[in-house]
N, C-alpha and C positions, 0 to 999 in steps of 0.2 A: 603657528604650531597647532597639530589638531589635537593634541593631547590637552586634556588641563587635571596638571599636575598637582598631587595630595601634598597637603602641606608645604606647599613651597607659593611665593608671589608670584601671580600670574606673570607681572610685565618684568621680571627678571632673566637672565639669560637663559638660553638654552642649557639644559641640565646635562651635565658629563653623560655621553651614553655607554655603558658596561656591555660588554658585549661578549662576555668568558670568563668562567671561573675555574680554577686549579687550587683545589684545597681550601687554603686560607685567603687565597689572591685571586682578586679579579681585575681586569685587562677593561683597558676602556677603549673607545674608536679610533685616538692615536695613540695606542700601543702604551700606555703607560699602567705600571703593573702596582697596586694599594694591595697592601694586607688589610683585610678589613677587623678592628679591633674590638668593635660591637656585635660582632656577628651578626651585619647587614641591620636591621630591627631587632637587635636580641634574640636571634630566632634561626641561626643557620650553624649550629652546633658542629655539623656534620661536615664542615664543606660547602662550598658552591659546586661541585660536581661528584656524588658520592656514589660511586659504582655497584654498591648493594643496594641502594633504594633503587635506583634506573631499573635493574637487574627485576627487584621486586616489583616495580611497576610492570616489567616487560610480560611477566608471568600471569599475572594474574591480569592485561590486557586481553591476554591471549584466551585465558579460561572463562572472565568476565567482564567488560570496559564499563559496563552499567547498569546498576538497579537500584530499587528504591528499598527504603524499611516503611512503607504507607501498609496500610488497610491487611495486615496480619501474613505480611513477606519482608526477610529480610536477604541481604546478602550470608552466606555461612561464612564470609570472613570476616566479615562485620561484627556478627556473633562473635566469634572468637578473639576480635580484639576488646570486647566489651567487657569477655570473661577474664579477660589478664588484665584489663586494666583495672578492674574493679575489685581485684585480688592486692594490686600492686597501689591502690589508693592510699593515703595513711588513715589513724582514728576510725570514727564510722561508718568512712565513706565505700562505698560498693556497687554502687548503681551510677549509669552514666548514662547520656543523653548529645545524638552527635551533631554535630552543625558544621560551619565551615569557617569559620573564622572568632578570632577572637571579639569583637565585639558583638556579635551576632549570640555571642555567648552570654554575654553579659546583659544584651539584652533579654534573651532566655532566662537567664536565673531572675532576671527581674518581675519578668514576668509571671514565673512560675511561682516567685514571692505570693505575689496575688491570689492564683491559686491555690495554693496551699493554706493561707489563712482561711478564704474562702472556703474552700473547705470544712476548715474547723468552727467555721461559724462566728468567724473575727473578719468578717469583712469591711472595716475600718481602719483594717492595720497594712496599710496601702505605700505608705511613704520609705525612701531608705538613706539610710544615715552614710553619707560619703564625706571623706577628709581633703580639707586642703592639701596641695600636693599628689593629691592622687590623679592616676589615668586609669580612663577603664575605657577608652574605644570610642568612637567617635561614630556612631548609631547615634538613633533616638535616645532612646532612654540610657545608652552606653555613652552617651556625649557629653547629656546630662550630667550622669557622676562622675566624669573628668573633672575637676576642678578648675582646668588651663582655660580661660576665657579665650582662645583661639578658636575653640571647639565650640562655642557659642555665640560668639560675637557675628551677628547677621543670621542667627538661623532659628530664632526662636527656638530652641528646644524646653523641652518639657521640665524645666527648672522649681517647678513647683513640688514635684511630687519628691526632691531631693531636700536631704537639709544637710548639712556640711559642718562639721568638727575639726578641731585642732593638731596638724601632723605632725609624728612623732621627730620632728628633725631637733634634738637635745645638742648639738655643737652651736644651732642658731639661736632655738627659741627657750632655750634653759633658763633663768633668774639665776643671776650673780649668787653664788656658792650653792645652787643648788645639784644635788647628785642627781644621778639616772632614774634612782629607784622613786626618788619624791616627783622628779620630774614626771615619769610616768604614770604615777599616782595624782598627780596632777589635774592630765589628761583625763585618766578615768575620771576625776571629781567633776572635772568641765563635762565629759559626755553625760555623766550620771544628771547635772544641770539638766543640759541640752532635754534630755529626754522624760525630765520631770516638767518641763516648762512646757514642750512641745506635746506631751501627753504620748504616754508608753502604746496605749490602746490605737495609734496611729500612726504606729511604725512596725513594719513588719519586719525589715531585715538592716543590717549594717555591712559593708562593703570593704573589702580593707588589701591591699595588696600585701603580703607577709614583709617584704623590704618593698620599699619606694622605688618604680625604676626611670619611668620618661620625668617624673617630679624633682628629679635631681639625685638618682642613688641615696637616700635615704634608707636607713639599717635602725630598726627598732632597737630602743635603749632598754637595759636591765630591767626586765619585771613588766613591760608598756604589754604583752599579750596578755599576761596571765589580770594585769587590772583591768584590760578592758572587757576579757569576756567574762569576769565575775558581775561585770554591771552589765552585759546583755542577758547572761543568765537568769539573772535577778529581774529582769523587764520582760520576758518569752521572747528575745529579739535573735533573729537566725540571723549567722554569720555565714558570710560569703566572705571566701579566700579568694582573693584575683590571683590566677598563677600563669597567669598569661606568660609573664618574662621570666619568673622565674622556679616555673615545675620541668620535672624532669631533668634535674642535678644541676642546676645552678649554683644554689649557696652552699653544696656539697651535701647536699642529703638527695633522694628522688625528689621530695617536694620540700619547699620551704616551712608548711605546715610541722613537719618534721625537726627542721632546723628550729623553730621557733616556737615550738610547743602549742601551736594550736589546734584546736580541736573544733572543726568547722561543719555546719549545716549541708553547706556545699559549697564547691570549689569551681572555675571556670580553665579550663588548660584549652592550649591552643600551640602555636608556634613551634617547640622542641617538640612536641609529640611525632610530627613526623618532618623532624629534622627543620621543615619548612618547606621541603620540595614537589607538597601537595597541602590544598588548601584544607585542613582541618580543626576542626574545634569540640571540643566535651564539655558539658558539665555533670560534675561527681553532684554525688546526693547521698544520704544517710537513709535507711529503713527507715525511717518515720516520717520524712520526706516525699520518700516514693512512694510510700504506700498510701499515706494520706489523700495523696494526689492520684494516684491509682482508684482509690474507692470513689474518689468523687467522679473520675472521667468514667469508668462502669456505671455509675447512676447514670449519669449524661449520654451516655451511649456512644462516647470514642473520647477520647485525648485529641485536641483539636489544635494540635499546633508543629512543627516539623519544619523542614526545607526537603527542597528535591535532590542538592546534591548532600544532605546529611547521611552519614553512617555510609558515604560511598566507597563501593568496595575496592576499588585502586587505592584512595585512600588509606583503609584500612590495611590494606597492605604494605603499604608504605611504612605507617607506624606498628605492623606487627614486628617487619624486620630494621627499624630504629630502633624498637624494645630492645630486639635481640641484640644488636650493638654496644646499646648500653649497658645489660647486662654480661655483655663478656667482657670490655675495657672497664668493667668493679663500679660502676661511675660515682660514687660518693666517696671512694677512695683516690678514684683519680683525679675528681674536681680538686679534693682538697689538697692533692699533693701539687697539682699545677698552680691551685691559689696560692700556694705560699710563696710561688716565686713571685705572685704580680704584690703580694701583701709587703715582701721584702724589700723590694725598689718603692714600693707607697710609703713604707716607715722613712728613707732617706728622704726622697721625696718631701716627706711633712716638714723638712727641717729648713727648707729653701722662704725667703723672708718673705713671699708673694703668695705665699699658700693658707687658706686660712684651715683645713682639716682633708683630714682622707680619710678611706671610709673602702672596708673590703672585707667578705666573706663569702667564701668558695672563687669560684670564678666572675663575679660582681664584685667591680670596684671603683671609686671616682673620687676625683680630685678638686676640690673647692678653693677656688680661688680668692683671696680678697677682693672686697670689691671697693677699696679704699684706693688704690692703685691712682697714677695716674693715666693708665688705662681705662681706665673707669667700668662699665658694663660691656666693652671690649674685649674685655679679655681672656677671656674662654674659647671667643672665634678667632681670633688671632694665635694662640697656640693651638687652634684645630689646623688653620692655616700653613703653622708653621712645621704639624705634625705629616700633613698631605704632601707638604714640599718633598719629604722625607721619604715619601709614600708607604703611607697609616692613615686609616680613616679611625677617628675616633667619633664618638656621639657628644656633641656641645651644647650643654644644657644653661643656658646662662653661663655664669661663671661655675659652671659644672662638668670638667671631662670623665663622660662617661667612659668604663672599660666592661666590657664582656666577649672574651676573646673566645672563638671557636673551643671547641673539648680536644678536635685533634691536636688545636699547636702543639708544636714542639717546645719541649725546656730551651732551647736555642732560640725557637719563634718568638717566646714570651719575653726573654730576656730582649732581643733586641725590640720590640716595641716598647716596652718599659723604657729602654734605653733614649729610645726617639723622644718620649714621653718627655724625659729627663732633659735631653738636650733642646727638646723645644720651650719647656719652661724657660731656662736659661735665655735663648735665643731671647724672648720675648719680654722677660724681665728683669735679664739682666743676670750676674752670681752663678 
């Protein structure tokens, strides 16, 4: 094989190869047609073949296939996606910064962490507080604040400059009678720990995905935003919202910041920004951020940092006319009217005696299986198994069936994957 293939075991089979997508379905080498239920990576909102982004592409080949934003030239579409998106950011965010991928992203804001202290004359406040459970990209310093030892096991990454807290999943890790709201207060008392021990003056930023997505669909419990940024506040520690999986109307708002009352430093977007059918990536920042960072690269005599396919203008193109999609299909209206059919078959769903919680808001949602079974740690790729028979691809997170279905399903698409859902649980456990 000349390939070697991301996340998956070298010396295992040859990998299904896809070779066509129509909508929500894509076609592999012998002809067999998956609705895919994750939306590929969480990240193909639009389709596998969306005939206004193609279109958008084609256009703006034609007028311009390439240029840089370096040394005081930008693309004019570039510009112009920079100004709607930073109109359409939530809180104080308004300024953005383009790359190409989600991690590449997170490396960025990490980086820029540094800067920005730097700057202010806290160049000791270098290290960033990431959660168990969390993904944030599988970069250097983005691999780092993954929590999933896959992403570091053999590659030495730079595990020092992280320090790691407690994730918000309250169906697992709650104490017998305790509620949402103590539980999250909790959390905050433990971070508030963490960063009195580890010393505030050495932590520049905290990390935090607004819901949990490759860590198992994990959905912050009553109140877990509002305590934890009262104890960053309280320490000068900038928050980064991961919105990789789920900015640009995921849990029914445009950003999940929205959904969940946060009010962040900056932000990293990626994937749904342009649908996915060109590689791009942002990160938002707030006036105090940019500018901070602004004065110091004017002393220094440039901002010394970029990619050469960042802010590329096909790109930008791409996500001007995904914008414009999302805003004609309402998309917070529309997420949440399609969630509720996947929320509806989750609520029956929860009742079957193999399930230990489900867990859904906007179009995110996933199924937790017991792990008492005697299936054992089984059992999540076995009803993925018995889902693909079916042909549904879902996302199998341990005993974790991810859902994040495309934005165009149809009411009929969601029901029968739900359906499949339904009948492969059964299949696999039985009732």
């Amino acid at each position: 094989m000349s390939q070697l293939y991301p996340f998956t075991d070298p010396a295992a089979a040859s990998p299904r190869r896809i070779v066509s997508g129509a909508g929500c379905t894509v076609t592999d080498s012998e002809g067999n047609q998956f609705f895919d239920a994750v939306s590929a990576l969480w990240c193909s909102p639009l389709g596998f073949n969306p005939p206004r982004l193609r279109d958008a592409m084609t256009r703006q080949m034609d007028d311009l296939a390439y240029y840089h934003s370096f040394m005081g030239r930008t693309p004019d579409v570039t510009e112009e996606l920079a100004r709607i998106l930073g109109a359409r950011l939530p809180g104080r965010l308004n300024h953005v910064l383009f790359g190409n991928g989600g991690s590449d992203a997170v490396d960025t804001a990490a980086k820029l962490v540094r800067y920005y202290q730097n700057a202010r004359g806290k160049a000791g406040k270098t290290r960033i507080i990431a959660r168990d459970g969390g993904y944030h990209g599988s970069g250097g310093v983005s691999a780092a604040l993954t929590s999933m030892t896959y992403c570091h096991d053999g590659f030495d990454v730079p595990a020092s400059a992280v320090l790691r807290t407690g994730r918000p999943h309250f169906a697992v890790d709650a104490e017998p009678g305790e509620g949402e709201v103590a539980f999250s207060k909790r959390r905050a008392q433990e971070l508030e720990t963490l960063i009195q021990t580890e010393d505030a003056g050495t932590i520049g930023a905290f990390i935090g995905e607004p819901a949990i997505g490759a860590g198992g669909v994990i959905l912050p419990p009553d109140g877990y935003w509002a305590a934890i940024q009262e104890v960053l506040a309280k320490h000068d520690i900038l928050l980064i919202a991961d919105e990789i999986i789920t900015g640009f109307g995921r849990t029914g708002e445009w950003f999940a910041c929205e959904t969940f009352g946060i009010d962040a430093d900056m932000m990293t977007m990626a994937k749904q920004l342009t649908a996915s059918v060109f590689p791009m990536s942002a990160v938002g920042m707030t006036d105090d951020v940019r500018d901070t960072i602004a004065q110091q690269a004017h002393e220094l005599g440039t901002f010394g940092h970029g990619f050469t396919y960042g802010g590329h203008p096909v790109g930008a193109a791409v996500a001007l006319e995904t914008m414009a999609v999302y805003e004609e299909m309402d998309l917070p209206s529309h997420v949440k009217a399609r969630g509720q059919i996947i929320a509806n078959w989750l609520a029956d769903i929860r009742g079957h005696n193999a399930v230990y919680d489900v867990r859904c808001i906007g179009m995110l949602g996933g199924v937790e299986m017991r792990g008492d079974t005697d299936l054992g740690d089984s059992i999540g790729q076995q009803i993925g198994q018995a889902a693909e028979r079916r042909g549904v691809f879902f996302r199998i997170i341990g005993n974790v069936i991810a859902i994040a279905p495309p934005y165009i399903a149809t009411e009929d698409d969601l029901n029968d994957v739900m359906r499949v859902l339904s009948e492969s649980i059964r299949e696999v456990c039985g009732g």
